[in-house]
C-alpha positions in Angstrom: 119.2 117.1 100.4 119.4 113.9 102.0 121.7 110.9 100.2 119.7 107.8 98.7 121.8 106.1 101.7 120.3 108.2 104.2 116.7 108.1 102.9 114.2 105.5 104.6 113.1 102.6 101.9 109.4 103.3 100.8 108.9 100.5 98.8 105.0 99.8 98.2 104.5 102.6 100.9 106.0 100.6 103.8 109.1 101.9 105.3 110.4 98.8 106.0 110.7 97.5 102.6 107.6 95.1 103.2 104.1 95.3 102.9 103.6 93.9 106.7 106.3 95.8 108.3 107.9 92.2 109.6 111.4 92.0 107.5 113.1 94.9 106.5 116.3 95.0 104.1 118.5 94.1 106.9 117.2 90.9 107.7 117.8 89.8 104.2 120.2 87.1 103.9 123.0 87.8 101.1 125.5 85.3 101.8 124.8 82.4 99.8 125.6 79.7 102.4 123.7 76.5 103.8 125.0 76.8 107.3 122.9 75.8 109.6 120.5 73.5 107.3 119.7 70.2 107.2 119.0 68.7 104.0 117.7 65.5 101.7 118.6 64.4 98.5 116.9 61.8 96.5 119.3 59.3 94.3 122.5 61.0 96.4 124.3 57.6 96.8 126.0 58.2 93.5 126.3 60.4 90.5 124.4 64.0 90.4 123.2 63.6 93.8 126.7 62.4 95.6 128.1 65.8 93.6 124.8 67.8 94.9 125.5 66.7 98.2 129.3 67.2 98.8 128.8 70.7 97.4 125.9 71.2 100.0 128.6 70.2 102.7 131.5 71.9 101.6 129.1 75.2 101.5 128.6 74.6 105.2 124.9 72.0 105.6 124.6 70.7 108.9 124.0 67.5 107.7 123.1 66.3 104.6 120.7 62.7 104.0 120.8 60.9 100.7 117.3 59.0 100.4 118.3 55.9 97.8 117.0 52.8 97.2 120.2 51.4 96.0 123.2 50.8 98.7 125.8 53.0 99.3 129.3 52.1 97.3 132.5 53.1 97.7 132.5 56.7 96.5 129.8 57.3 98.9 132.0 56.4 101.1 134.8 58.5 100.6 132.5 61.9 100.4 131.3 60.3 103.6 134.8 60.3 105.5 135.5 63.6 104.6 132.5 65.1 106.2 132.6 62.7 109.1 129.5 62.8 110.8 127.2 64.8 108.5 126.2 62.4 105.7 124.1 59.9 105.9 121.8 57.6 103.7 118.2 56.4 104.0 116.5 54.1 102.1 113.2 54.7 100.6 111.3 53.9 97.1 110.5 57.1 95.5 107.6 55.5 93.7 106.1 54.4 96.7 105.0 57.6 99.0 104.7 56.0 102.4 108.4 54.4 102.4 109.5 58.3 101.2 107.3 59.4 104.3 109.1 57.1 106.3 112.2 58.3 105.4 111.5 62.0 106.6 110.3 61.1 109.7 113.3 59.0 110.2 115.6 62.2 109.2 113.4 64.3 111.4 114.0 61.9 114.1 117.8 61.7 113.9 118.0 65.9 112.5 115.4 67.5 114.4 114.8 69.4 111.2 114.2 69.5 106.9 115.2 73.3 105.3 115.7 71.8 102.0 114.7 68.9 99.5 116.3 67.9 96.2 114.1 65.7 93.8 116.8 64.2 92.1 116.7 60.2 91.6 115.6 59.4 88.1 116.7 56.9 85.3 117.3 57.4 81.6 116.7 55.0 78.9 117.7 56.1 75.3 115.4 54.6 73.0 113.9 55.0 69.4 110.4 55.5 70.2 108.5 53.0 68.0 110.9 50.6 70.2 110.1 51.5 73.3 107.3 49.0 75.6 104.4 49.9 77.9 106.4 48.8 80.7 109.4 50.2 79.9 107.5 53.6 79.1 105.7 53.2 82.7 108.6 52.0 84.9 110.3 55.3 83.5 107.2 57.6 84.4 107.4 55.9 87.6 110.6 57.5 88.9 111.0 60.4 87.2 107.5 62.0 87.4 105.4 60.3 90.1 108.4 60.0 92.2 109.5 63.3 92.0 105.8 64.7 92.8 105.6 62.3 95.8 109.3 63.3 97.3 107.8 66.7 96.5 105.1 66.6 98.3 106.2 64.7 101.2 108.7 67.8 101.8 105.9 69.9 101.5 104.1 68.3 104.5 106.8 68.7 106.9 107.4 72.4 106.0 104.0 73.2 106.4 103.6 70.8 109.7 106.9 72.4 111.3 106.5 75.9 110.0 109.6 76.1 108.3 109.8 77.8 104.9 111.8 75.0 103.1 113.1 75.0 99.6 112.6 72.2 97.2 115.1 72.0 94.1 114.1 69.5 91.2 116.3 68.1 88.9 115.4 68.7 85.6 117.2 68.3 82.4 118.3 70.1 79.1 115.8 67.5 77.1 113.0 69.3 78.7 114.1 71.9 76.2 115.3 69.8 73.1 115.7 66.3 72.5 119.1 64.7 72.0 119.6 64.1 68.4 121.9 61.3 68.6 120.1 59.4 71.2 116.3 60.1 71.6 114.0 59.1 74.2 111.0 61.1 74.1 109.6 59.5 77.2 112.8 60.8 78.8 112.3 64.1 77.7 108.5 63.9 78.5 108.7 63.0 81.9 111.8 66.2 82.7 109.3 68.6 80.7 106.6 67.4 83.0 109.0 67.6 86.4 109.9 71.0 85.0 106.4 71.9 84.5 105.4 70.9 88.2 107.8 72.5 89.6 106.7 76.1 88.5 102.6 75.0 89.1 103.6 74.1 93.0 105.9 77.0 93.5 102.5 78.5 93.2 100.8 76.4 94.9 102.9 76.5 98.0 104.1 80.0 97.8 101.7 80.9 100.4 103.7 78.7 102.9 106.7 80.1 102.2 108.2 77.2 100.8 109.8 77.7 97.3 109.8 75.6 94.3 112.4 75.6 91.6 114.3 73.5 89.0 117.9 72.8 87.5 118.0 71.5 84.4 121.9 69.8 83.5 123.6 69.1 80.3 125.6 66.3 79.5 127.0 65.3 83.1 130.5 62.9 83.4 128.1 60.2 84.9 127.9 55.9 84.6 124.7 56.8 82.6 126.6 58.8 80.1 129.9 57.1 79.7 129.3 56.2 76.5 129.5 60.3 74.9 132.7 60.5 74.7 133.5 57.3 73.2 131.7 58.2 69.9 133.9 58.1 67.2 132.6 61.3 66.2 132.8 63.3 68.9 135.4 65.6 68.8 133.1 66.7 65.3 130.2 66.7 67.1 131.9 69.5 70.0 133.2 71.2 67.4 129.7 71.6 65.2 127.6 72.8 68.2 129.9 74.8 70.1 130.0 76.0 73.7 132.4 74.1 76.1 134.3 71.1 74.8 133.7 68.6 77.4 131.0 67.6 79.8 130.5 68.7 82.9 131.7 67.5 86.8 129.3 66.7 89.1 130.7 69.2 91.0 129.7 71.8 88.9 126.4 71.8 89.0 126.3 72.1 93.1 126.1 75.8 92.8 123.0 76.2 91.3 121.3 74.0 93.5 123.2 75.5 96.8 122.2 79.0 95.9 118.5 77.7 95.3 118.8 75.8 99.1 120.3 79.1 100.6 118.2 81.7 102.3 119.7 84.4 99.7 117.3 83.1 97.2 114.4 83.8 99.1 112.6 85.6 96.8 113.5 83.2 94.1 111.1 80.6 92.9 109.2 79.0 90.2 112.5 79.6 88.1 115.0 76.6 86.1 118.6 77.3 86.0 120.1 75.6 82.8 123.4 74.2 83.5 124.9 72.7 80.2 127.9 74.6 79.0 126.1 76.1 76.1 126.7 72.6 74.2 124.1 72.5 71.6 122.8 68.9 72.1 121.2 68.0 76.1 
């Protein structure tokens, strides 16, 4: 009888584990690694992004391109020094398409290449909702869902003109799921439902170019935007009451998520969010 190792793979009839005979299981990458890749990250001059992007370099990116509108400060510095020579910022308005458009071309330019985009700049504002203004409403729509559709596309275009399968990674959140009982912002939490949302209707969209689409969708993040968590009074109760781990997370440790999602060993992975939030009951 011949072994299961010795046996030729007939998967849906084609002995080459595909249904067009051009990749077998061999070609199959199963190292999770970004060597090799270039890459762009929205908001990566600080914060999520900065962590995103120092874990995209430490897992081996070729270079790695923060696209801000805000300068560059000293801990974009230091992540800078340590990778000497492979990250970089542009500057570009992700609620204005053409300066986004700009900035890819520039990247192109200077890289030669774009295997992966993060859609990560957005802004919070915690707010009752009876409180909250048309313009404030808006100019938080602005970046977090209309920017994050325009970075998106804007990647897409260059996939498709340079025949790369790409990977686009969106940053979600946990108040997609739930809203944050202490500090609500439904607007907040309506504009990460909808980037969640978009990200599974274009990983349809564009699956037929190869390019995937997915989402990660972070807790409670040691951020400037969050600084003020652990100085409740309260919580040390409030860890207790909803379980999971008893602190919030490093920027750091969300990087894996999105590297795997970058890496050519998810290439059969898309229209998917990865939760990363510690099992904490609150987002």
């Amino acid at each position: 009888m011949t072994s299961s190792q010795e046996m030729p793979s007939t998967r849906n009839g084609d002995t080459n584990g595909t249904l067009d005979g051009t990749a077998g299981p061999s070609q199959v990458q199963t190292q999770v690694t970004l060597a090799g890749k270039v890459i762009a990250i929205t908001g990566a001059n600080r914060g999520i992004g900065l962590g995103i992007a120092e874990c995209c370099l430490v897992n081996g990116a070729k270079h790695v391109y923060s696209i801000d509108l805000a300068e560059p400060g000293e801990e974009f510095q230091q992540v800078s020094k340590r990778f000497e020579g492979r990250l970089s910022a542009v500057t570009a308005n992700v609620t204005q398409e053409e300066t986004v458009i700009a900035a890819l071309d520039q990247i192109m330019s200077e890289a030669g290449a774009l295997h992966g985009m993060v859609v990560n700049a957005g802004r919070t504002h915690h707010k009752a909702a009876l409180d909250f203004t048309a313009e404030e409403f808006q100019n938080l729509f602005a970046v977090n869902l209309f920017g994050s559709f325009f970075c998106a596309r804007a990647a897409a275009k260059v996939f498709i003109r340079l025949g790369i399968k790409g990977s686009i990674v969106f940053t979600a959140s946990m108040a997609s799921y739930r809203p944050n009982k202490r500090v609500p912002s439904a607007p907040y939490g309506a504009s990460k439902a909808g980037v969640r949302n978009m990200a599974h209707t274009l990983a349809m969209e564009w699956a037929q170019y190869g390019i995937r689409v997915n989402s990660v969708s972070p807790g409670l993040v040691n951020t400037a935007m969050t600084y003020w968590v652990p100085q409740q009074p309260d919580w040390e109760q409030q860890l207790k009451y909803y379980g999971g781990m008893p602190r919030l997370a490093e920027v750091q440790e969300l990087g894996g998520a999105y590297v795997y999602l970058l890496s050519d060993a998810a290439s059969y992975t898309t229209s998917i969010d990865i939760p990363v939030n510690g099992v904490i009951g609150i987002c």
